[in-house]
N, C-alpha and C positions, 0 to 999 in steps of 0.2 A: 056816447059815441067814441069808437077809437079813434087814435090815431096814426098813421105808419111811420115804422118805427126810421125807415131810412129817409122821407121826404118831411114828413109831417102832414100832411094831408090829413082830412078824416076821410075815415071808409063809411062808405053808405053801407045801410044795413036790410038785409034783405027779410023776408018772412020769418017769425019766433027770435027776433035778432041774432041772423046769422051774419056773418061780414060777407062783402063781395072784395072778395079777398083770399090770402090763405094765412095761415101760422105757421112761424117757423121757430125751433127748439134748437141752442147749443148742443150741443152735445155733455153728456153729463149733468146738464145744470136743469129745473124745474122752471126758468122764469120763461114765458112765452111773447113772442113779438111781432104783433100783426102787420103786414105789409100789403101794401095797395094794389089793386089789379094793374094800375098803368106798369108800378114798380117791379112788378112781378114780368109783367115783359119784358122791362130792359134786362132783369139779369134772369139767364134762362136758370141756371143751377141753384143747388141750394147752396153752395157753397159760397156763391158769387153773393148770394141774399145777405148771408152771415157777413162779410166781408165789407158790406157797405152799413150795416145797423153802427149807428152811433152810439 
């Protein structure tokens, strides 16, 4: 199981383990980092997403 990369949470995972969640990519870089649905409400943008990953 994941888990989100701003709260720590794990993400449940939905049908052929997909996340109920989304992924989100710096820019330039390959490493990807999933974030939790709750998560995903608070910060609308993707920018705001990136800004909080620790």
């Amino acid at each position: 199981m994941a888990k989100c990369a701003i709260c720590g949470k794990k993400i449940a995972e939905l049908f052929l383990e997909k996340l109920k969640g989304t992924i989100v990519k710096k820019p330039g870089k390959s490493k990807q980092y999933p974030v939790c649905f709750e998560c995903q409400k608070k910060f609308k943008s993707n920018e705001e997403l990136l800004k909080e990953i620790k």
